[in-house]
N, C-alpha and C positions, 0 to 999 in steps of 0.2 A: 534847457532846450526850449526852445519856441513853440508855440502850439503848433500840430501839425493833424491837420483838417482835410488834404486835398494834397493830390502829385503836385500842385503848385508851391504848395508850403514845403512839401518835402524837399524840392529842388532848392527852394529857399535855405533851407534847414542845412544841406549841404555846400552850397556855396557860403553861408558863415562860416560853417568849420572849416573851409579853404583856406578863409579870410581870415581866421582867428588862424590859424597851422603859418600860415603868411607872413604875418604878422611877426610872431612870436619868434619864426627861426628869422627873419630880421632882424632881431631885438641883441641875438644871440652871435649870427654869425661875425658882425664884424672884431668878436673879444676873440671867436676861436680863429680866425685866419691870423690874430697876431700870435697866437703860438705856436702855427706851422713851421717848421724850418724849410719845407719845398717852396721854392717859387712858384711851380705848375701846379702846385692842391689851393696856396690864395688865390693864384692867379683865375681857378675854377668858381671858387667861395663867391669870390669878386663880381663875377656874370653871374652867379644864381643868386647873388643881392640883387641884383638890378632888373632878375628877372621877375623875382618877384615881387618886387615894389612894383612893377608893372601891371601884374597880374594882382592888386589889391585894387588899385584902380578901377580896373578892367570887371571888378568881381564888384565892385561898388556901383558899377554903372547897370548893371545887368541888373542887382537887386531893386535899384532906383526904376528900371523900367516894369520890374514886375512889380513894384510898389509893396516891395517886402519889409516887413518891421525894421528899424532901425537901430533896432538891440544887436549886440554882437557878444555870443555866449560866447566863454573860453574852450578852447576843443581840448580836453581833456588828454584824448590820444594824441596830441601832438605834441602836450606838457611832458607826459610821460614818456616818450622817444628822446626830444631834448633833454629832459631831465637825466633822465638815462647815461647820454650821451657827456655829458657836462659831469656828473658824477665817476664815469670811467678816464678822462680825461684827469679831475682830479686826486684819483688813484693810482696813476700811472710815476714810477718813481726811475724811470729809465728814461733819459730823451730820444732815447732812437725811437722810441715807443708810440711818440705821441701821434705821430704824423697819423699810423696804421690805424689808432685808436679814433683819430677824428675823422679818417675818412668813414672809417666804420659807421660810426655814429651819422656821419649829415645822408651816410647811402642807406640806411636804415629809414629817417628822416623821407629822402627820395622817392624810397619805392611805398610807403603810405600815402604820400602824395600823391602819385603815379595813379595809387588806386583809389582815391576821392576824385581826379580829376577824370577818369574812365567812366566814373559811375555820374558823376554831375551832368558829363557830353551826351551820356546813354538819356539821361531823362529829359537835357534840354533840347534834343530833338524830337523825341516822342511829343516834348511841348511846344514845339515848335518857338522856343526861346533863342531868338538870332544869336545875341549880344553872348548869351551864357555859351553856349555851342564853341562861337568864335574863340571863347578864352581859354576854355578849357581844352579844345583840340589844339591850338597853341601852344600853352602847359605842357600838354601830352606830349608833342614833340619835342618842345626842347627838354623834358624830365627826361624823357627815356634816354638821348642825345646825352643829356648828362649823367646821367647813370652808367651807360655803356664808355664814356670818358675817363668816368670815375675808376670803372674796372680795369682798361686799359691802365691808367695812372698807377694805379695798385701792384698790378700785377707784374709791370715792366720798371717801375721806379722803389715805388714807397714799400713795399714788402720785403724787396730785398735786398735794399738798403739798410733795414732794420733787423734782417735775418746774417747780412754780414757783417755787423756791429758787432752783436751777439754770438759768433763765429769766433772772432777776432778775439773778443774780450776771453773763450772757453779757449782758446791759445795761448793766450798770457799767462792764466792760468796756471794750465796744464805745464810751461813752461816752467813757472816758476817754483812750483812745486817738484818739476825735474831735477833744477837746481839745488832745491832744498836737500836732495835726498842724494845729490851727489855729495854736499859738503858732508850732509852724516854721513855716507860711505866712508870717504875722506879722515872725518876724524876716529871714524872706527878702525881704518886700518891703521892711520898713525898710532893708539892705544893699541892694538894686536902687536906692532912691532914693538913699541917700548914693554910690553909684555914679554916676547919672547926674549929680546934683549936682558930684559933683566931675570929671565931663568938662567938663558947661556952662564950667565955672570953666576949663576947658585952653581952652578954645573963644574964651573972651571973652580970654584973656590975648593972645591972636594974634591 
């Protein structure tokens, strides 16, 4: 972490770890939108790349006017979310699964976002930092915009999509094991008859 001396630095100190959090889920998103099976969750992924390569930029330009170091620590909380995320992903051993698991994962991602870009807008106005201000109430809008999309997307598609997969599959099931227990009915009553049959036959010899 940078030295931090002065609200100036702090601000500074916060718009890396944007810029590193930026960064990183760039690096990331475009492996996880190829394992979507939705169209409307890449098609999401798709815009919050672009939105944030925008906002890397926008976060470089702001630094360059405050004449902030040009180190760029790794944001550790943001390793740790994607890591996270990238880890459940590859523990997932069902494909209806994934979709739910990645949205999971990048709205997690989101709303950490959400709340470095609230706190960055709060301090660069108190500094009266145009540039910082302008990108991060930007952010803010369209996170939260993506966020509440993201919800929507879940809750009317990807959820239960993957909740009637898993319906379906405890039917077959259940089905088949019906089956199962007809055929032993089946062969238990054909042995009862040849049973009784071959008492009659003890019966009638006496």
């Amino acid at each position: 972490m940078p030295r931090v001396a002065s609200a100036e630095d702090l601000l500074a100190s916060e718009l890396m770890a944007i810029h590193s959090a930026e960064t990183q889920l760039s690096r990331v998103l475009p492996r996880l939108m190829k394992k979507a099976s939705s169209g409307s969750l890449r098609d999401m992924l798709e815009e919050r790349l672009g939105q944030g390569e925008k906002l890397v930029k926008e976060i470089e330009g702001a630094l360059q006017q405050m004449e902030a170091p040009k180190g760029r620590p790794k944001n550790a909380a943001a390793r740790g979310l994607i890591d996270d995320a990238k880890r459940q992903m590859d523990e997932v051993q069902d494909e209806k699964l994934i979709d739910p698991v990645l949205l999971a994962g990048v709205q997690k991602v989101e709303h950490y976002c959400i709340a470095a870009w609230g706190t960055a807008a709060s301090m660069g106005r108190m500094l009266e930092q145009d540039k910082a201000v302008k990108a991060m109430e930007r952010a803010l809008k369209e996170g939260k915009a993506f966020d509440a999309e993201l919800t929507e997307l879940a809750e009317s598609e990807i959820n239960p999509a993957a909740l009637e997969g898993a319906e379906e599959e405890e039917g077959a099931e259940e089905e088949t094991g019906q089956s199962a227990r007809r055929r032993g009915h089946g062969k238990r009553s054909s042995s009862s008859n040849g049973r009784r049959r071959a008492g009659t036959g003890v019966r009638r010899r006496r």
